[in-house]
LOTI-563034 format. One record per residue: z, y, x of N, C-alpha, C in turn; residue in three letters. Coordinates in steps of 0.1 Angstrom, whole numbers, padded with zeros to 4 digits, always signed. Each point is the difference from the previous one (the first is absolute). Example, Ala and Ser with C-alpha at 12.3 -4.5 7.8 and 13.67 -1.06 7.14 Angstrom:
<pts>
+0078-0057+0132+0000+0012-0009+0000+0012+0009ALA/-0007+0011-0004+0000+0011+0009+0008+0011-0008SER/
</pts>
This chain:
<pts>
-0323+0364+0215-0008-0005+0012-0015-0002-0004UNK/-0007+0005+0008-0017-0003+0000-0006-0009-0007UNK/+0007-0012+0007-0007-0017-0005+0005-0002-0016UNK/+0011+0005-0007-0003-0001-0012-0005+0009-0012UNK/-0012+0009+0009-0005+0014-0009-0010-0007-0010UNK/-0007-0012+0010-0015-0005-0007+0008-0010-0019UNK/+0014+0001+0004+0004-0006-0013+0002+0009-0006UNK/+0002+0014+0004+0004+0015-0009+0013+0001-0004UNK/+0004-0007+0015+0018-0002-0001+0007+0006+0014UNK/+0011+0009-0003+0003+0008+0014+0007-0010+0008UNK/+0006-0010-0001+0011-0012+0010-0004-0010-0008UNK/+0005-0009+0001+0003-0013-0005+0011+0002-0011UNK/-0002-0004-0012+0006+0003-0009+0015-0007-0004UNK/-0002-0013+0003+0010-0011+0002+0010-0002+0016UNK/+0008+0013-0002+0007-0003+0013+0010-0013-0003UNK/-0001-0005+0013+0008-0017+0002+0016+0007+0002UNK/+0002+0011+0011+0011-0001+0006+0010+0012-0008UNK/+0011-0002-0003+0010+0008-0011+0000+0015+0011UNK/-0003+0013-0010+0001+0013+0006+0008+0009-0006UNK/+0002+0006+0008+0012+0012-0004-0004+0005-0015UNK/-0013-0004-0002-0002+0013-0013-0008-0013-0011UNK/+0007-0007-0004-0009-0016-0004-0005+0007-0015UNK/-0012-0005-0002-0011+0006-0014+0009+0003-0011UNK/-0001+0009-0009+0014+0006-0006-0002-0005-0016UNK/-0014-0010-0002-0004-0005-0009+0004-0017-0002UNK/+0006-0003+0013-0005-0017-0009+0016+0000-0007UNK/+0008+0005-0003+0005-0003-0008+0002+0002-0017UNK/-0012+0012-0001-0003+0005-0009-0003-0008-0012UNK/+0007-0008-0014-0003-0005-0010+0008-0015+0002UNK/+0006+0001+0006-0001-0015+0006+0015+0001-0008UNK/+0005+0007-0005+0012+0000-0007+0018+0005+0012UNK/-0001-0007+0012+0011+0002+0009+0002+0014+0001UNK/-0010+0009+0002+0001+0014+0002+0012+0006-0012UNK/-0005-0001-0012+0010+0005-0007+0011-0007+0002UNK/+0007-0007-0002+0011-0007+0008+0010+0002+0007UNK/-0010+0003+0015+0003+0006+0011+0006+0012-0003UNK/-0012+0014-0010+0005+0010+0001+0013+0003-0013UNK/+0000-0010-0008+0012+0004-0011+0009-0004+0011UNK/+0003-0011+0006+0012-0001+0009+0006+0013+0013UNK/-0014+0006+0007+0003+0013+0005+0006+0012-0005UNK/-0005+0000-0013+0005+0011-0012+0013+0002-0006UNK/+0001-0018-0007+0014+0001-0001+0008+0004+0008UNK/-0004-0008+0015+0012-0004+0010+0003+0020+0008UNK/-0012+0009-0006-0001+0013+0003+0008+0008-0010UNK/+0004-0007-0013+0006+0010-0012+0014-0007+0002UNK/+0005-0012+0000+0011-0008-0004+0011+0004+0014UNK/+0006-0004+0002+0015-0002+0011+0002-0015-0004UNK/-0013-0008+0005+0003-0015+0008-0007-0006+0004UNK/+0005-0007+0007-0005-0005+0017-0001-0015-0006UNK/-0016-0005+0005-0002-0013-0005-0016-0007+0010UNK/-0002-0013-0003-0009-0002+0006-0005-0010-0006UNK/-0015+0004+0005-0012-0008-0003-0004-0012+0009UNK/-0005-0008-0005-0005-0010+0008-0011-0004-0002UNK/-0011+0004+0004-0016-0001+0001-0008-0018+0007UNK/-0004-0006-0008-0004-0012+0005-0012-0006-0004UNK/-0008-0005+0006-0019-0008-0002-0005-0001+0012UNK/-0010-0008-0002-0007-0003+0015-0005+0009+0003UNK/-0002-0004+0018-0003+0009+0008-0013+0006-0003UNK/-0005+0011-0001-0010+0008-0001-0001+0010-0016UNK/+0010-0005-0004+0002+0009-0019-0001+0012+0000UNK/+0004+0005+0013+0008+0016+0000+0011+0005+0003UNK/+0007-0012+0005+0017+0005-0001+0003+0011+0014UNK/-0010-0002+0009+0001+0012+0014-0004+0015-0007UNK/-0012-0005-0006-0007+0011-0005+0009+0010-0011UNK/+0004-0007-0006+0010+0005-0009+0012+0010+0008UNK/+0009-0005+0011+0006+0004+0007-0001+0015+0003UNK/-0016-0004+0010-0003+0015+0002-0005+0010-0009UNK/-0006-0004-0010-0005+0007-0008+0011+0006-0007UNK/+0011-0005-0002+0011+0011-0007+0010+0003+0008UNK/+0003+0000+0016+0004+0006+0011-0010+0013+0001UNK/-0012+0000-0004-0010+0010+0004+0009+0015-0007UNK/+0002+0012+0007+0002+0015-0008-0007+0001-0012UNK/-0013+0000+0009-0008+0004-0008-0004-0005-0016UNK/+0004-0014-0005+0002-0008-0009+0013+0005-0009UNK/+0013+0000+0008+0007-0001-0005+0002+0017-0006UNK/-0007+0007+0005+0001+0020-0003-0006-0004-0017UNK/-0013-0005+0004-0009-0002-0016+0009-0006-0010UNK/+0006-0011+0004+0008-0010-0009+0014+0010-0007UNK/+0004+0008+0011+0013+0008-0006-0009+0012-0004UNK/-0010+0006-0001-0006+0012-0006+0009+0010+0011UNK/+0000-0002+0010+0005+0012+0011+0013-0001-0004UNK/+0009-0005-0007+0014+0000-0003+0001-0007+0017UNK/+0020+0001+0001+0001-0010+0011+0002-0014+0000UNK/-0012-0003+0014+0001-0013-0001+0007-0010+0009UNK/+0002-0012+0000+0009-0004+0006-0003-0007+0017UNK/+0015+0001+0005-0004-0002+0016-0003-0014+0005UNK/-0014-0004+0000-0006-0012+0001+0002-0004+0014UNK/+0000-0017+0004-0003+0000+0014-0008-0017+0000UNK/-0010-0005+0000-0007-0010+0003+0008-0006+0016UNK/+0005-0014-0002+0010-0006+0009-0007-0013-0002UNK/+0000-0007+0011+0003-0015+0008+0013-0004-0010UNK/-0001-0018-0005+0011-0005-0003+0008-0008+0014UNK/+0009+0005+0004+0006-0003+0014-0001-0017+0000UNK/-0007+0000+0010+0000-0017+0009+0011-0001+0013UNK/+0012+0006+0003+0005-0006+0016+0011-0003-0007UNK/+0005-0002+0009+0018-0005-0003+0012+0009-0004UNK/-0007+0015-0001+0010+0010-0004-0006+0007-0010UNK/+0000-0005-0013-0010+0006-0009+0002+0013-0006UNK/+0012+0006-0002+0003+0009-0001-0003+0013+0010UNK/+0006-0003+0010-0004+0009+0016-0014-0003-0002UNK/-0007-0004+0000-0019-0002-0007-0004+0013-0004UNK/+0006-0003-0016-0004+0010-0010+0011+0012+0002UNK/+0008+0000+0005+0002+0017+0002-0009+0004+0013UNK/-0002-0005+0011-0007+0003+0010-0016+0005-0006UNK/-0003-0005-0009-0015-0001-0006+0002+0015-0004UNK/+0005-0003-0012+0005+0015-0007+0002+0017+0006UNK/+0011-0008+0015+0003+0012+0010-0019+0002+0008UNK/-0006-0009+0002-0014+0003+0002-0006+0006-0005UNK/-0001+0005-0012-0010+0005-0007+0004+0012-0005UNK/+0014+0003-0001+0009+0010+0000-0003+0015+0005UNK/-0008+0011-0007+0000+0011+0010+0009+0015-0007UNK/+0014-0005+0007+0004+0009-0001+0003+0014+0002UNK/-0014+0006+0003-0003+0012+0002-0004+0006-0010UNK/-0010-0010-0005-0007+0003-0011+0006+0002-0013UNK/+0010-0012-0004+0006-0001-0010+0014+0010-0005UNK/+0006+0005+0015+0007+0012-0001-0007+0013-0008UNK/-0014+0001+0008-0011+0011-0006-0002+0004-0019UNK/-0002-0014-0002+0004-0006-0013+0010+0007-0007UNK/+0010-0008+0000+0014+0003-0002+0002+0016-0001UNK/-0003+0005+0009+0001+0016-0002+0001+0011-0005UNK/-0021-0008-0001-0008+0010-0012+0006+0000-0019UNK/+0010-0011+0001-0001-0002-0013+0019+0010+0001UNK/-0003+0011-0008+0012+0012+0001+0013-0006-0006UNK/-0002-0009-0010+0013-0007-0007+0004-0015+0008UNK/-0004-0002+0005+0008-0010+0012+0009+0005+0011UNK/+0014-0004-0002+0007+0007+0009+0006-0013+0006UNK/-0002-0001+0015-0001-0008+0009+0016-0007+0001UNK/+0007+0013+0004+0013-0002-0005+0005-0011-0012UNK/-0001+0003-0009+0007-0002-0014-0007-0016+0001UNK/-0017-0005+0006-0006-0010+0000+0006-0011+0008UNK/+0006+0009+0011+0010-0011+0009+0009-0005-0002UNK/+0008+0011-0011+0014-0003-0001-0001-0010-0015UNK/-0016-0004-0006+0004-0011-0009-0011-0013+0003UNK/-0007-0002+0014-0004-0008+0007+0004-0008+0000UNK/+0013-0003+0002+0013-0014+0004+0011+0003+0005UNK/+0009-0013-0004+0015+0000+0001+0002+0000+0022UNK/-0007-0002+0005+0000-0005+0013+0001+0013+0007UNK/+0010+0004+0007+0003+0013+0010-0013+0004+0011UNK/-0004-0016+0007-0005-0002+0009-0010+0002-0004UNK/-0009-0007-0008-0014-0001-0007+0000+0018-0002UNK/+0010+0005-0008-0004+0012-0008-0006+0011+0013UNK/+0013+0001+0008-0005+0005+0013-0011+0003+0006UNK/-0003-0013+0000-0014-0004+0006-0013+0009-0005UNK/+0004+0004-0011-0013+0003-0014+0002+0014+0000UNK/+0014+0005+0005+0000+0012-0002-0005+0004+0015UNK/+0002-0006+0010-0004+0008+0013-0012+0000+0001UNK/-0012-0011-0009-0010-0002+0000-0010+0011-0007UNK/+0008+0005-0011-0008+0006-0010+0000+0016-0001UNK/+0018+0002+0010+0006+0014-0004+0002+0008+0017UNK/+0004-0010+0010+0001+0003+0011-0010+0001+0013UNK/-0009-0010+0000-0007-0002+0010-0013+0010-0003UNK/-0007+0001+0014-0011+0011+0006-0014-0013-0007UNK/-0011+0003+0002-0013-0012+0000+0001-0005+0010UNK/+0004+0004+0011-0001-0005+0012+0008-0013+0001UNK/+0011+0001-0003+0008-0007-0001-0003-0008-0008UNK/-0007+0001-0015-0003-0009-0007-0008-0011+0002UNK/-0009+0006+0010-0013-0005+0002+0000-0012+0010UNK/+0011+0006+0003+0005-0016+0017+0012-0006-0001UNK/+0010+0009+0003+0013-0005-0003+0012-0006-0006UNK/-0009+0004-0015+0006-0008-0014-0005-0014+0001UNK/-0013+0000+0002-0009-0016-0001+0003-0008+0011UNK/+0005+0006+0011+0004-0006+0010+0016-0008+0000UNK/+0010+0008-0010+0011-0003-0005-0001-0010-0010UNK/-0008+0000-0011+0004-0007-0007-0011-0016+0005UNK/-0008+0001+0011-0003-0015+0005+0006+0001+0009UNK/+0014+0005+0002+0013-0011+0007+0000+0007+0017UNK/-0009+0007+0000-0010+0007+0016+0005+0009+0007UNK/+0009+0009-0010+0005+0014+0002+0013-0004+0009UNK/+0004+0007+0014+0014+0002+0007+0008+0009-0013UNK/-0003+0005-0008+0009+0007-0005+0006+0012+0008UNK/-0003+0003+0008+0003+0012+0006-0004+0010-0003UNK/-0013+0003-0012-0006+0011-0007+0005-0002-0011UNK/+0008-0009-0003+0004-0001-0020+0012+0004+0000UNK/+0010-0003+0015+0011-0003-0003+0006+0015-0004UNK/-0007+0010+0002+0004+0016-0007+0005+0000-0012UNK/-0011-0007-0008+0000+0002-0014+0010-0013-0009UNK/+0005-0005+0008+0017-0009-0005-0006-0020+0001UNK/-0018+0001+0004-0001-0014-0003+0002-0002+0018UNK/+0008-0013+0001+0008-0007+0006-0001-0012+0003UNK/-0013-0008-0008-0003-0014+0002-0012+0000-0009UNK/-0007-0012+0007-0013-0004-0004+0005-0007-0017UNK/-0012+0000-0006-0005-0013-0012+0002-0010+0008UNK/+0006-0013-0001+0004-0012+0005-0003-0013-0007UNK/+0004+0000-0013+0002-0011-0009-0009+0002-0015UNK/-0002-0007-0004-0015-0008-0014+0013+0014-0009UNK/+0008+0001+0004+0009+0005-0016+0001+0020+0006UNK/-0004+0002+0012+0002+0011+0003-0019+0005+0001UNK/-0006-0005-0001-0016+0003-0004-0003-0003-0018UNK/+0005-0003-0006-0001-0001-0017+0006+0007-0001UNK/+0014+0008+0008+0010+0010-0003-0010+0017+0001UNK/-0007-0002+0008-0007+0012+0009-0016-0003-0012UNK/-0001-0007-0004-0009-0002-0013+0002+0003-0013UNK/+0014-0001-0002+0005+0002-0013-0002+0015-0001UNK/+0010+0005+0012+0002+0016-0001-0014+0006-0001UNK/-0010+0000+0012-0009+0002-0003-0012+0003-0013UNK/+0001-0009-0007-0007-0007-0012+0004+0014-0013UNK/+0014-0006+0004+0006+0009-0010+0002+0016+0000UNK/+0000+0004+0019-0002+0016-0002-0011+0002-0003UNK/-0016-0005+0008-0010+0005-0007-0007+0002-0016UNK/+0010-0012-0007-0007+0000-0016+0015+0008-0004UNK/+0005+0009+0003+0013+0006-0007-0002+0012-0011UNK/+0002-0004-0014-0006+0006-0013-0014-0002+0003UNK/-0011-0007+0002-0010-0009-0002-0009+0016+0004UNK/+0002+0014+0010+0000+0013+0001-0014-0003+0008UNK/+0000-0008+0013-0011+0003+0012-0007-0016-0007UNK/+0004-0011+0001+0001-0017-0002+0002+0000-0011UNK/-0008-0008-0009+0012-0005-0010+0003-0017+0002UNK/-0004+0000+0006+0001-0018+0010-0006-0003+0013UNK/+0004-0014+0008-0004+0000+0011-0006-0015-0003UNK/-0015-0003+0007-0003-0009-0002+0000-0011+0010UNK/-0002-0012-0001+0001-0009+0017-0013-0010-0008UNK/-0006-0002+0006-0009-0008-0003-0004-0010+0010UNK/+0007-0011-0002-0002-0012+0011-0012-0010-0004UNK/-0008-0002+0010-0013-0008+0001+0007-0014+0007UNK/-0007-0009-0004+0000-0018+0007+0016-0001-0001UNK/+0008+0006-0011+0013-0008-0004-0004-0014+0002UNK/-0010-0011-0005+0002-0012+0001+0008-0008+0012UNK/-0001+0008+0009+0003-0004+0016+0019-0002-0004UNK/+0001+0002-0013+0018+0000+0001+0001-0017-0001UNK/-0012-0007-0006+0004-0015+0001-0003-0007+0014UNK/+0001+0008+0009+0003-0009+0016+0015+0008+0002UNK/+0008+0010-0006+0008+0001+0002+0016-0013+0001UNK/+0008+0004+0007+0009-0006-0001+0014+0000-0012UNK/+0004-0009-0002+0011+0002-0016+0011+0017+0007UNK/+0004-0003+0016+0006+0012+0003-0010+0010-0004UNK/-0009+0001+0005-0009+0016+0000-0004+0003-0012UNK/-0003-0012-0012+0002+0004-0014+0009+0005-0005UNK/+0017-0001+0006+0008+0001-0009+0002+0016+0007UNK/-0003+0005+0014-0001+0011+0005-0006+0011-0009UNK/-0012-0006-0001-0012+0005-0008+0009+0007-0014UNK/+0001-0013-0004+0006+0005-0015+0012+0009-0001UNK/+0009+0001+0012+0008+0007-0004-0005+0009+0003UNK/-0004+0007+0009+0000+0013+0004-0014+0010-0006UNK/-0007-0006-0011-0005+0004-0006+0005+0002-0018UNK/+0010-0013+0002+0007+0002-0015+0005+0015+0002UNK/+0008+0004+0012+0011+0009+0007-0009+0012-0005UNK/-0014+0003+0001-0009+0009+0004-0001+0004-0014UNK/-0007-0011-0011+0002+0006-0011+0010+0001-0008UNK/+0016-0007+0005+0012+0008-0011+0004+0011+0004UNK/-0005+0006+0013+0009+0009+0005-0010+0018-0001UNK/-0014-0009-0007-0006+0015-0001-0010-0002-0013UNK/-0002+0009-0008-0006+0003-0011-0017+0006-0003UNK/-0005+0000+0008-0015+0003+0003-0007-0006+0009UNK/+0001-0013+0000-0005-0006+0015-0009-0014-0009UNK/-0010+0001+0003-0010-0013-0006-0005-0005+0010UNK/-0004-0013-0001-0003-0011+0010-0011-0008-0005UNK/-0013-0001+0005-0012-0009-0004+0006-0009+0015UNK/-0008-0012-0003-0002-0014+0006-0008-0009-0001UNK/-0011+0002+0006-0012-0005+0001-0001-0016+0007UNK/-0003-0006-0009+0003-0016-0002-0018-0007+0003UNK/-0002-0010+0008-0011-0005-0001+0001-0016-0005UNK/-0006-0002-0008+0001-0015-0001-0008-0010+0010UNK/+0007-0010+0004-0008-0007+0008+0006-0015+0002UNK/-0009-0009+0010+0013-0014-0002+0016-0001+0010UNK/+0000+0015+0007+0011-0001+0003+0011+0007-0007UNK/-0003+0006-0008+0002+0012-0010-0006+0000-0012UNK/+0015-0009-0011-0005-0006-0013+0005+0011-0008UNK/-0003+0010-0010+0004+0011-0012+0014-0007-0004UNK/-0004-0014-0007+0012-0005-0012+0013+0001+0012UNK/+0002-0003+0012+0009+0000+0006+0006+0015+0005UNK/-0006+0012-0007+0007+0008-0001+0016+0008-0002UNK/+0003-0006-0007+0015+0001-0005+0013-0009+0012UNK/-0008-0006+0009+0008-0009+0007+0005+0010+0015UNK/-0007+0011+0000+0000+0011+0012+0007+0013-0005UNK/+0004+0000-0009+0011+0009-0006+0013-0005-0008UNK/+0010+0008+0004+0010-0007-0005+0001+0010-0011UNK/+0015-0004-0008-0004+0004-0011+0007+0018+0000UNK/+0011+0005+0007-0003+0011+0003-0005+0010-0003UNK/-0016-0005+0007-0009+0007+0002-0016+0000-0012UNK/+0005-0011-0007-0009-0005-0007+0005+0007-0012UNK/+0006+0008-0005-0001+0010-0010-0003+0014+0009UNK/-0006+0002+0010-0009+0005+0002-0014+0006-0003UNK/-0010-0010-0003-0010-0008+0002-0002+0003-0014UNK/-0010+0013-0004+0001-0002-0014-0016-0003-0003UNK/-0009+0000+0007-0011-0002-0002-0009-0009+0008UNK/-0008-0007-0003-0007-0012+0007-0016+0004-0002UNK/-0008+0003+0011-0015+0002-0005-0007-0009+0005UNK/-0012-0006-0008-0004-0014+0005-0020+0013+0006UNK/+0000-0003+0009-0016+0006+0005-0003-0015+0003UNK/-0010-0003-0014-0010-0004-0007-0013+0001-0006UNK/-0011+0002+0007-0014+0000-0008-0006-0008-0010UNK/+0000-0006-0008-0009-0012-0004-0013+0005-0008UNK/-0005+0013-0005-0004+0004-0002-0015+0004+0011UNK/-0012-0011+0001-0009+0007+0007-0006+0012+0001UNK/-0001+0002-0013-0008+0017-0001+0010+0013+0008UNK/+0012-0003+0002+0004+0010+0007+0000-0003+0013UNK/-0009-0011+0010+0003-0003+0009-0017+0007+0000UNK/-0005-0002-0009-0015+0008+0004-0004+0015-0002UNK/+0011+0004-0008+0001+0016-0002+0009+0006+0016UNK/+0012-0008+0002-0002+0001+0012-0008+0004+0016UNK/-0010-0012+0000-0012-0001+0005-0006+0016+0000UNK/-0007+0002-0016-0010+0009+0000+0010+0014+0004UNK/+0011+0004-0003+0007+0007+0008+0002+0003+0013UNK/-0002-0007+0003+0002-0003+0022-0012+0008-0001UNK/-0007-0009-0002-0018+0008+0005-0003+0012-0005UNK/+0006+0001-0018-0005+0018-0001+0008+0008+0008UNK/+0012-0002+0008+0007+0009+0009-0009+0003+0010UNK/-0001-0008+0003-0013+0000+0015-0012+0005-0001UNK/-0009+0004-0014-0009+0001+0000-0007+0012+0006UNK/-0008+0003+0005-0008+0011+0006-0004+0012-0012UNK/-0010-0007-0009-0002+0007-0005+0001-0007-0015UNK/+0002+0010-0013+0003-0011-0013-0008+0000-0009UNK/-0014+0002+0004-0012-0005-0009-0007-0009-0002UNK/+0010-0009+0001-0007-0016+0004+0006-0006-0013UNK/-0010-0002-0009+0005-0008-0012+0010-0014-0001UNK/-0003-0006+0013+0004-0014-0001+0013+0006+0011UNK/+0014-0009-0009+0012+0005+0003+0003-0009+0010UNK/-0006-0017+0004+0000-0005+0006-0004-0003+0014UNK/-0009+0012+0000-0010-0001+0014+0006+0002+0008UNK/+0006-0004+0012-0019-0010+0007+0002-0017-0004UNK/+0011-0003-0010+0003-0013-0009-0007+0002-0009UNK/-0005-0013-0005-0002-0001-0011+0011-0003-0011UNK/-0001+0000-0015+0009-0006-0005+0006-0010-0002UNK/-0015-0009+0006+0002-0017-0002+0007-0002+0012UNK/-0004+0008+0010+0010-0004+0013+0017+0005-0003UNK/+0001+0008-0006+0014+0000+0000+0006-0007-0009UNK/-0006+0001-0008+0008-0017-0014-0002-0009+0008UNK/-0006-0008+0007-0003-0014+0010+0011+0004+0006UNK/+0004+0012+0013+0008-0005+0007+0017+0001-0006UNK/+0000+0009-0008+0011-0003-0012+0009-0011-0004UNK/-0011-0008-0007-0003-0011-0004+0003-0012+0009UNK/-0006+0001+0013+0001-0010+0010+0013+0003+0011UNK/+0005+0008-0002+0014+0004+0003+0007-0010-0004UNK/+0000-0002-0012+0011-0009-0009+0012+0004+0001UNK/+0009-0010+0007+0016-0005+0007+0001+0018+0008UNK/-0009+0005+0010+0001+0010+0007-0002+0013-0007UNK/-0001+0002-0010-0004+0011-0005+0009+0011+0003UNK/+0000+0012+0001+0016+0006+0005-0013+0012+0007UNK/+0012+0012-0006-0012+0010+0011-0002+0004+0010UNK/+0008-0009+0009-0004-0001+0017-0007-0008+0004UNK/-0003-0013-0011-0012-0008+0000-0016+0001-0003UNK/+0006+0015-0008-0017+0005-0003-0005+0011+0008UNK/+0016+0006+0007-0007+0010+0011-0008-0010+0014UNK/+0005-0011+0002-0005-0011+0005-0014-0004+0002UNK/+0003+0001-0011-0018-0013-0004-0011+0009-0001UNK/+0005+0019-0006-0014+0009-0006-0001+0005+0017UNK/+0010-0001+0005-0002+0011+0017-0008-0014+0014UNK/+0005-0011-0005-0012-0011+0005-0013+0003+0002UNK/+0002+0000-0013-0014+0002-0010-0008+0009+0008UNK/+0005+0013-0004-0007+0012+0005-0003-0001+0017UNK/+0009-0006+0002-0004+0002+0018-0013-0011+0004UNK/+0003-0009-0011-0012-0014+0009-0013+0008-0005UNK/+0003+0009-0016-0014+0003-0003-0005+0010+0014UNK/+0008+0005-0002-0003+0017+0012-0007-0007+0016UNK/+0005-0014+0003-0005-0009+0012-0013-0002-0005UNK/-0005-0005-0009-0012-0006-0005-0010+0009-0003UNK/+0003+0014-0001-0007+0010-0011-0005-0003-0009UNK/+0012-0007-0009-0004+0001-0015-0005+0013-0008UNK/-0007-0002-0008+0000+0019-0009+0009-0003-0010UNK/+0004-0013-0006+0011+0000-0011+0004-0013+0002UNK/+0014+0000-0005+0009-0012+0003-0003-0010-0013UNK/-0013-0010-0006+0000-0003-0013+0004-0016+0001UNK/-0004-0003-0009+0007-0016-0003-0007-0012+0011UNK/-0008+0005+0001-0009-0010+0011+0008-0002+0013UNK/+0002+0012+0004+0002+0003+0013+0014-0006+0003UNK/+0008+0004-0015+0015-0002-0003-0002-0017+0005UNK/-0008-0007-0004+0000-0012-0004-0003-0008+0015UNK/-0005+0012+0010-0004-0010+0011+0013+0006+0010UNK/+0009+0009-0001+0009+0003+0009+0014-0005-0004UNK/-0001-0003-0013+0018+0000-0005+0007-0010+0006UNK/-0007-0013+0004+0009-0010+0006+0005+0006+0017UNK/-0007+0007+0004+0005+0009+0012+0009+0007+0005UNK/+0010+0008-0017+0004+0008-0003+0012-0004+0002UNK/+0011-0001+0004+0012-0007+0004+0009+0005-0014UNK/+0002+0007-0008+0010-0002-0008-0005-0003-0013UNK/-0016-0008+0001-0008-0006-0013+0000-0017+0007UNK/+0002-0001+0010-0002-0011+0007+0013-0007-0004UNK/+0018+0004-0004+0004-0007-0004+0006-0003-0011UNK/-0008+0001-0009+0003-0005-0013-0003-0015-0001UNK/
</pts>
């Protein structure tokens, strides 16, 4: 945009609102990345299905993280073009049917046009042989095979999605032997299981399927029933398939305490749960390498000695610093994108400590510390 050329910056460098394509740097050194990607790797070489539980206050990264390793394009680099696994960035279900939730979510984002395409190209997957070790379930297997071996795109493209959210008369399926809808929490984990397990079959197209749930916290307004829902049918999920990993993105807050973790899982499912990642900064200088990141992304042109401009350096240590309690990097996309807009109101030529000094009490996320 125009208005921020005179800073020698093409947008605003500090976007506030979370984007499909979130900066592919801030997690860079911060240690979680590696982490993250040994647990992709493993969970890509091994035959077992386990889950992560991702937790720190709000603004650390934990969305960012999400997408950033849902992204292809991340995950192609991370396997070196090997195959990588079938990701899906998910909602942690809030209604009264949490299961019908998360299969509904899943069946959303689902394109199985595409993923037949997939399947195809790779000459040693035989669709057959993948069905027939999917699952013990007649009904489920069915389902997978008319899906994968029988049906036109056309059909895929409407009819299937329309069947498995409950929608379909069944007068277009009933050809191919299916005879009734998905109905029950145990016949959608059934139709998950098989699933899971035909696409990672000899680890050939998949070698895992990922689910990656954001604002899990929301499981402590749940009820003891919907917890115990919860846990089974996800204990069900991972005894009954061998390539299936689970992140759960945890926020701390005062409705939502960490240590009371263990009180939302039974035990089950709690030898699940092999890994706990705490997103944690305490380290300022990576909250200001950070910073100078945003802005070289944006930069116009990169002959400008000062990495900081149109900040100074005292300004970004001050607001760092005066962050305190808030510090977190949706606090600094906050305070630097403030910044830049009241200067751009005032026609400042640089944002330096003076100026810092007469606008900061203004600034709403320096105002509550």
């Amino acid at each position: 945009m125009e208005i921020f050329e005179k800073y020698n910056l093409k947008n605003n460098p500090f976007v506030i609102t979370q984007t499909s394509t979130p900066n592919e740097f801030w997690i860079e050194g911060l240690g979680m990345d590696k982490c993250i990607e040994n647990i992709l790797k493993r969970s890509a070489w091994l035959n077992i299905s386990n889950i992560v539980l991702n937790y720190g206050e709000y603004g650390n990264g934990k969305s960012y993280a999400a997408k950033h390793y849902c992204s292809e394009k991340v995950l192609k680099s991370l396997f070196d073009n090997k195959p990588i696994p079938y990701t899906l960035n998910l909602k942690f279900p809030s209604n009264d049917e949490p299961i019908k939730e998360i299969f509904q979510q899943i069946v959303d984002n689902l394109d199985f046009v595409e993923v037949k395409k997939v399947l195809t190209k790779c000459g040693d997957f035989n669709i057959e042989k993948a069905v027939s070790h999917c699952s013990d379930n007649p009904f489920v297997k069915n389902i997978i095979s008319v899906i994968f071996s029988q049906m036109d795109d056309e059909l895929l493209k409407n009819d299937v999605k329309l069947y498995l959210y409950g929608n379909n008369d069944l007068k277009k399926l009933s050809p191919f032997g299916i005879q009734r809808n998905l109905s029950f929490d145990n016949d959608y984990i059934a139709f998950l299981v098989a699933f899971i397990n035909f696409l990672t079959y000899k680890k050939l197209v998949y070698p895992c399927v990922v689910f990656w749930f954001d604002d899990a916290d929301s499981i402590s307004t749940f009820s003891m029933f919907k917890i115990r829902l919860f846990n089974a049918a996800i204990c069900s999920l991972m005894e009954n398939t061998s390539n299936s990993l689970i992140f759960m993105n945890f926020t701390e807050s005062i409705i939502f305490n960490w240590k009371d973790i263990n009180s939302y899982f039974q035990k089950s499912l709690e030898s699940y749960i092999r890994n706990k990642i705490q997103f944690a900064i305490t380290d300022k200088n990576k909250f200001k390498l950070y910073v100078t990141k945003c802005i070289s992304k944006e930069r116009i042109h990169n002959n400008i000695d000062d990495n900081f401009y149109p900040y100074t350096e005292e300004v970004i240590d001050n607001v760092i610093n005066d962050l305190g309690d808030y510090l977190s990097f949706r606090s600094c996309n906050l305070a630097f994108s403030d910044l830049l807009e009241s200067a751009i109101e005032t026609n400042e030529s640089i944002i330096d400590i003076n100026y810092y000094h007469r606008v900061k009490d203004n600034i709403w996320v320096l105002s509550l510390k």
